[in-house]
C-alpha positions as CSV (number, residue, x, y, z in Angstrom):
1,X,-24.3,-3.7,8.6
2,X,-25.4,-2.8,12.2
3,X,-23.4,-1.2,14.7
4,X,-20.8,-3.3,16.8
5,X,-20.0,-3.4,20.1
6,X,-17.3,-5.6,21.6
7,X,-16.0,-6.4,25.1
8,X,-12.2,-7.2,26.3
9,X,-11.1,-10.4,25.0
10,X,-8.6,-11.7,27.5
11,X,-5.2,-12.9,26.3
12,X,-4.7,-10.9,22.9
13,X,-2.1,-10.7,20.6
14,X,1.1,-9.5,22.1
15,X,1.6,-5.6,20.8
16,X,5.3,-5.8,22.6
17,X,6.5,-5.3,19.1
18,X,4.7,-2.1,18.4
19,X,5.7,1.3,19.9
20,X,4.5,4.6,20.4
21,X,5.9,7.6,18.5
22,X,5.2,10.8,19.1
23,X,5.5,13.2,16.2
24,X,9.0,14.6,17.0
25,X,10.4,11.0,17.1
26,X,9.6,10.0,14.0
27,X,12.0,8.7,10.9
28,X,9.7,10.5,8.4
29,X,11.8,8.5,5.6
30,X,11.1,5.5,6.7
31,X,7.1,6.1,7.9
32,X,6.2,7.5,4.3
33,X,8.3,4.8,2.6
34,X,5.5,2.6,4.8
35,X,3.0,4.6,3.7
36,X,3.6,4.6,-0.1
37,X,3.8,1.0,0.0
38,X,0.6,0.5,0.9
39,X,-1.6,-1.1,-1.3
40,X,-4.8,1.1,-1.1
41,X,-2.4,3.9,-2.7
42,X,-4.0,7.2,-0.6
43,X,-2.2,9.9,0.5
44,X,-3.7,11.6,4.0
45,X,-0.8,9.8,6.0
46,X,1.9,10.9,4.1
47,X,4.1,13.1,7.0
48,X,3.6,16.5,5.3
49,X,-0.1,15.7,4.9
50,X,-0.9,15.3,8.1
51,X,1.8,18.0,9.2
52,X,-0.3,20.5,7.0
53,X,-4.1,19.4,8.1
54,X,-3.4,19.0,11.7
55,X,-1.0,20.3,14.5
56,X,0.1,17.0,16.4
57,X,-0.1,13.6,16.0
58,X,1.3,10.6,17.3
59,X,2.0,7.0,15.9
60,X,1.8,3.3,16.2
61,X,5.1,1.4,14.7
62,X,5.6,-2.2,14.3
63,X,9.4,-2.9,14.0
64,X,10.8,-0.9,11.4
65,X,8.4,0.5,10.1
66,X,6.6,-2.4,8.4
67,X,3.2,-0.9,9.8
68,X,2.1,2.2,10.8
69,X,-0.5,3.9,12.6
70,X,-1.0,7.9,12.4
71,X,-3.0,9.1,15.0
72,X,-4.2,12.6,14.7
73,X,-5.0,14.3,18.3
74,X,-6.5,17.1,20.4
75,X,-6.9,18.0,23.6
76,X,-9.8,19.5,25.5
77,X,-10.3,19.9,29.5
78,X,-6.8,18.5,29.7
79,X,-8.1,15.1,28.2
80,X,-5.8,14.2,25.3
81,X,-8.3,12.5,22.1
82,X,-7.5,11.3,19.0
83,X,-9.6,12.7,15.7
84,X,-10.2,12.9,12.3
85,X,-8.9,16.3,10.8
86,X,-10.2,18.4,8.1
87,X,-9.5,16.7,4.2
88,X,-8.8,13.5,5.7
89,X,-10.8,10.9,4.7
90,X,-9.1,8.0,5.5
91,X,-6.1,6.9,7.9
92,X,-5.9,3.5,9.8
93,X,-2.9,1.0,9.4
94,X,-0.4,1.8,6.5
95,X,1.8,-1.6,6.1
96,X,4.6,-2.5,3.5
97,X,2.4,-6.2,3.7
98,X,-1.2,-7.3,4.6
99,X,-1.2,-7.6,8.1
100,X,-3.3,-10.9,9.9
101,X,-6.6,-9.6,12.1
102,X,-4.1,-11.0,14.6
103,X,-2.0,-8.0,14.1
104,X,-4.6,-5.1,13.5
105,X,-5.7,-6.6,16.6
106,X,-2.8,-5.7,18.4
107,X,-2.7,-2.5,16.7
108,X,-6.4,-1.4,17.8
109,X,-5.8,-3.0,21.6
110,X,-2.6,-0.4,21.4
111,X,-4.9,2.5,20.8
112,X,-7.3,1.9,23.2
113,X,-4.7,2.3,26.2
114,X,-3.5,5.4,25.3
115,X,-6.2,7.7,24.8
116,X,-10.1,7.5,26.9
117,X,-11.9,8.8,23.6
118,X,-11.2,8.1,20.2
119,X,-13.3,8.9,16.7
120,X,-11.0,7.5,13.9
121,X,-11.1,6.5,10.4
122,X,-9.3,3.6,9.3
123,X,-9.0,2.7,5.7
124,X,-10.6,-0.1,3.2
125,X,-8.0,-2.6,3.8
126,X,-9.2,-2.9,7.7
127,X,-11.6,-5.8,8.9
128,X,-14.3,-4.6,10.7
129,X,-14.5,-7.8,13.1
130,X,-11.1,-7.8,14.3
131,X,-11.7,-5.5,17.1
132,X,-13.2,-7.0,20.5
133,X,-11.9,-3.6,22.7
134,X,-14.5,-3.0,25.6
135,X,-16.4,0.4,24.7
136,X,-15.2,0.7,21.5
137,X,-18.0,0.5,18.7
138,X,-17.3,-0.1,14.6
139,X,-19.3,1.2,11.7
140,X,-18.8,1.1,8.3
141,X,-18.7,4.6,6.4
142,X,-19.3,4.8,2.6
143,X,-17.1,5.4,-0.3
144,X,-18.1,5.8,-3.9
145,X,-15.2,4.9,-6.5
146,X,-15.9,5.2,-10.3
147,X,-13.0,2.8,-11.8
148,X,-11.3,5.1,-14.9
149,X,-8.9,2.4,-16.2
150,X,-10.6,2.3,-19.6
151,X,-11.5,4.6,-22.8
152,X,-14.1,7.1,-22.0
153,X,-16.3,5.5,-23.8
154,X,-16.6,2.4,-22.0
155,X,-17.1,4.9,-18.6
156,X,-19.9,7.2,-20.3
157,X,-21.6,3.3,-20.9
158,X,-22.0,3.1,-17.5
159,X,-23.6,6.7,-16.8
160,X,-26.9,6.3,-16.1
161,X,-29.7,7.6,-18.3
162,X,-30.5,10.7,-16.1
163,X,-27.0,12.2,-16.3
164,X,-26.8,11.4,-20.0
165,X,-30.0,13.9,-19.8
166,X,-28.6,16.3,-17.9
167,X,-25.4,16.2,-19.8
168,X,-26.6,16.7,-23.4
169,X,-28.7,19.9,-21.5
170,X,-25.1,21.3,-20.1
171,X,-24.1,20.8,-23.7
172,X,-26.3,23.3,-25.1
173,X,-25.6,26.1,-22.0
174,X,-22.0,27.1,-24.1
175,X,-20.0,26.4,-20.5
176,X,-16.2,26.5,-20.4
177,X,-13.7,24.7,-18.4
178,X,-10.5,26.3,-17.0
179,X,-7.7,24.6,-15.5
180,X,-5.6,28.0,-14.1
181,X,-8.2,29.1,-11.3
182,X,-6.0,28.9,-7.9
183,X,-7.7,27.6,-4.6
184,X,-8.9,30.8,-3.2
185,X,-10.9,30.8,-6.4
186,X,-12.7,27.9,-5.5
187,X,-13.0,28.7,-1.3
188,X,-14.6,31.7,-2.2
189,X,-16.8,29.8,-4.6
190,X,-17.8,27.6,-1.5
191,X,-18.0,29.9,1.3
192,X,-20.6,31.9,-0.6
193,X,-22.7,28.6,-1.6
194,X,-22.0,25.9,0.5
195,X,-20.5,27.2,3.3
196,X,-23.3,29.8,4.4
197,X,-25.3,26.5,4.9
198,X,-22.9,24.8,7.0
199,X,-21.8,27.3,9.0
200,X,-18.4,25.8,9.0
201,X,-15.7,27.0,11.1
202,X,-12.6,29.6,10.5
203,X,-10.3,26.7,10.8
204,X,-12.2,24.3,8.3
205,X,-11.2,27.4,5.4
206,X,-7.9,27.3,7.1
207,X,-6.6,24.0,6.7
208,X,-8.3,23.6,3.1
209,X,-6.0,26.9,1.8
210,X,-2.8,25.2,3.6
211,X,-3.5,22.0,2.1
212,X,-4.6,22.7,-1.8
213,X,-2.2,25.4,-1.9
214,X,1.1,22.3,-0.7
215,X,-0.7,20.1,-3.3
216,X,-0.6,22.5,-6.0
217,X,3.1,23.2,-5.1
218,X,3.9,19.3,-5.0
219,X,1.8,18.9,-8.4
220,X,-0.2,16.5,-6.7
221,X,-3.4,18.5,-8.8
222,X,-5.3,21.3,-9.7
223,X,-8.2,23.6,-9.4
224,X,-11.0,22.9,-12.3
225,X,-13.7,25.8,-13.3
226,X,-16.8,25.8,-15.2
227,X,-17.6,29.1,-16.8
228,X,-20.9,30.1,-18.4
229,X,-22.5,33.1,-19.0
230,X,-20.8,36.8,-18.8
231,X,-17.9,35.2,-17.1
232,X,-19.5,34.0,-14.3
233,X,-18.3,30.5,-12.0
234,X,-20.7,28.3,-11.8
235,X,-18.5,25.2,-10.4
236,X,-14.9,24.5,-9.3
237,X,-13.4,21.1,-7.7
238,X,-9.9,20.1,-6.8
239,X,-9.2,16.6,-7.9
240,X,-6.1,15.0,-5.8
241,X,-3.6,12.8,-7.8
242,X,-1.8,10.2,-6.5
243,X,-0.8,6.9,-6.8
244,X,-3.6,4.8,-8.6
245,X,-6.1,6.8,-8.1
246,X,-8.0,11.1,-8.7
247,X,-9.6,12.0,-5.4
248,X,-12.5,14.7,-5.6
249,X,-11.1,16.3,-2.9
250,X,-13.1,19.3,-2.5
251,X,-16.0,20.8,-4.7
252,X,-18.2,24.3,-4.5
253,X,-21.7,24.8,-7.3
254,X,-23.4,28.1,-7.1
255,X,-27.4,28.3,-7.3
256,X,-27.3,28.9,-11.2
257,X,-24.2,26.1,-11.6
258,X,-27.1,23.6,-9.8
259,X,-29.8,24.5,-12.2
260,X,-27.0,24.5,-15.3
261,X,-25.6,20.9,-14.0
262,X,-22.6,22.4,-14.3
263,X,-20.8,19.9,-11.8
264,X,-21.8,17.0,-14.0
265,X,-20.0,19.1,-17.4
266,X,-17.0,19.5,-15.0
267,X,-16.3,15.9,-14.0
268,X,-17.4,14.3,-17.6
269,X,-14.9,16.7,-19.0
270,X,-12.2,15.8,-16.6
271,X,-13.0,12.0,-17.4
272,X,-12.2,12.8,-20.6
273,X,-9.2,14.0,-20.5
274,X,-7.9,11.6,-17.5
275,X,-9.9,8.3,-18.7
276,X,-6.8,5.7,-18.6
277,X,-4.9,7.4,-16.7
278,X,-5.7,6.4,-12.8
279,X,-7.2,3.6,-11.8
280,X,-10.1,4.9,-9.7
281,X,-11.8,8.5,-9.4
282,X,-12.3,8.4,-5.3
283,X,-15.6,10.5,-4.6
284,X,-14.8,10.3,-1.3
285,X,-18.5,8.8,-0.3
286,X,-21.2,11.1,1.2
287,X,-23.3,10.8,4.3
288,X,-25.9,13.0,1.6
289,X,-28.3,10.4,-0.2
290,X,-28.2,13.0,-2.8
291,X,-24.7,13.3,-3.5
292,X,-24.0,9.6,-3.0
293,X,-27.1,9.2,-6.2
294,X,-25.4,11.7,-7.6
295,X,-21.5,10.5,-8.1
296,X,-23.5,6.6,-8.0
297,X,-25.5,8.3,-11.9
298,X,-21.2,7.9,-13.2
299,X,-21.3,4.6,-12.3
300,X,-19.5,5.1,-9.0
301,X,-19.5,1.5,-6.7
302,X,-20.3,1.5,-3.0
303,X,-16.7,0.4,-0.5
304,X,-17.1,0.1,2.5
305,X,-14.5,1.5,5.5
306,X,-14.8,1.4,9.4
307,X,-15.2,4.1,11.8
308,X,-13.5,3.1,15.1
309,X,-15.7,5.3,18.0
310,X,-14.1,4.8,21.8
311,X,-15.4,6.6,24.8
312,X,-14.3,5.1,28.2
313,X,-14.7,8.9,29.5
314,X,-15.9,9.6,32.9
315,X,-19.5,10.5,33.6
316,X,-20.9,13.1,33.0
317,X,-18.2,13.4,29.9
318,X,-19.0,10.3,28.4
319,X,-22.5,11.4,27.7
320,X,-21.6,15.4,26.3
321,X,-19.2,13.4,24.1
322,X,-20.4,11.1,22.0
């Protein structure tokens, strides 16, 4: 789908109904009560989440909290923004019912006034049509779900034939899988891999220690390892757990785990032990054609969620942020 751009449609939906919260005003009970009720089931607006990944946020509340909006933000130049943090995937509207475009309607012309700039993710249960908001533009963002709510045996049916290869090769390299490696563990595993690629920022290794430490301590998952060798790590991943569905929330392969496929052993050996259990393993998509092939060889299917992009900065800012 191409890239949208819409223009102010006179005479919306009324948003009287909806209010601004600020962070500090907030009945947390009664937001994540919202939130839980959702029926995507994910859990990056949960109150603590987003109290542990980023520093302020505001939201959007219709009523009682029947919907709600969480709205990550920053400032820069003295020009507040609203963002997408570090381990959040998706946020958007949480609701305790489907809501009418009418209403997300309302909710997206409600964002719009309070902030000139704006890069947000909302989640799969958003239309992607139901925003005509002058200078704000919609694409849709990929996710990669692999559905788990059968035996493992019906899931390795659907792995294609190259990671049935590369499987039976991991087979014969005598790897191990540990379940009581801790998150530094695995951030060390990335920052020496991954990371020197990147060149991520300080705060990116931050915000990922606050965060998988609080889930370990909530028992919301775990740290995985794949040994092989003279004791030597070849692959870790955090898989969240919540709701309906595992998320592959954060991953790290050395140079010798790539050429061992040791990430492949790791996940088919976590599916099967977890087959049945969830609904969905979330990959999380990828903006990588390689990695997107890659959790697609499980038999992972393509969703689609938008990206909401607003910039109604002044020049010369409109055009250094974009």
């Amino acid at each position: 789908m191409g890239r949208l751009e819409f223009g102010i449609r006179e005479n919306g939906p009324s948003s009287s109904m909806i209010q601004f919260r600020s962070q500090a005003y907030l009945d947390f009970k009664k937001y994540d009560s919202c939130v839980q009720r959702d029926q995507n089931s994910i859990p990056y607006a949960l109150s603590w989440y987003l109290n542990t990944v980023c520093e302020q946020w505001d939201c959007l509340v219709l009523n009682d909290y029947d919907a709600v909006w969480p709205l990550p933000y920053r400032k820069k130049l003295g020009i507040k923004y609203y963002f997408r943090p570090f381990g959040v995937q998706q946020l958007g509207v949480f609701s305790k019912k489907p809501l009418s475009d009418e209403q997300l309607l309302a909710f997206y012309l409600e964002m719009s006034r309070r902030v000139l700039y704006a890069d947000v993710y909302l989640n799969e249960g958003q239309a992607l049509d139901a925003a005509p908001i002058k200078s704000l533009k919609v694409d849709p963002r990929l996710n990669l779900k692999l559905s788990i709510n059968r035996s493992y045996e019906r899931i390795y049916q659907g792995f294609n034939s190259n990671l049935k290869r590369k499987l039976k090769k991991a087979s014969k390299a005598k790897m191990e899988l540990f379940e009581q490696d801790g998150p530094e563990v695995l951030l060390k595993l990335f920052r020496e891999n991954q990371g020197q690629q990147l060149q991520l920022e300080e705060e990116f290794y931050r915000v990922f220690r606050a965060l998988l430490f609080q889930l370990m301590h909530k028992g919301m998952g775990k740290v995985y390892s794949v040994y092989g060798g003279p004791n030597q790590l070849l692959a870790a991943a955090f898989f969240l757990e919540y709701g309906s569905r595992s998320i592959f929330l954060f991953s790290a392969t050395s140079e010798m785990g790539k050429s061992e496929n040791a990430m492949a052993y790791l996940i088919n050996e976590y599916l099967i032990f977890q087959a049945e259990k969830f609904e969905y393993l979330d990959f999380e998509g990828s903006s990588q054609e390689g990695l997107a092939r890659f959790y697609r060889s499980f038999g992972a299917q393509d969703f689609s969620y938008p990206r909401l992009h607003l910039n109604r900065l002044p020049w010369p800012l409109n055009r250094l942020k974009k």
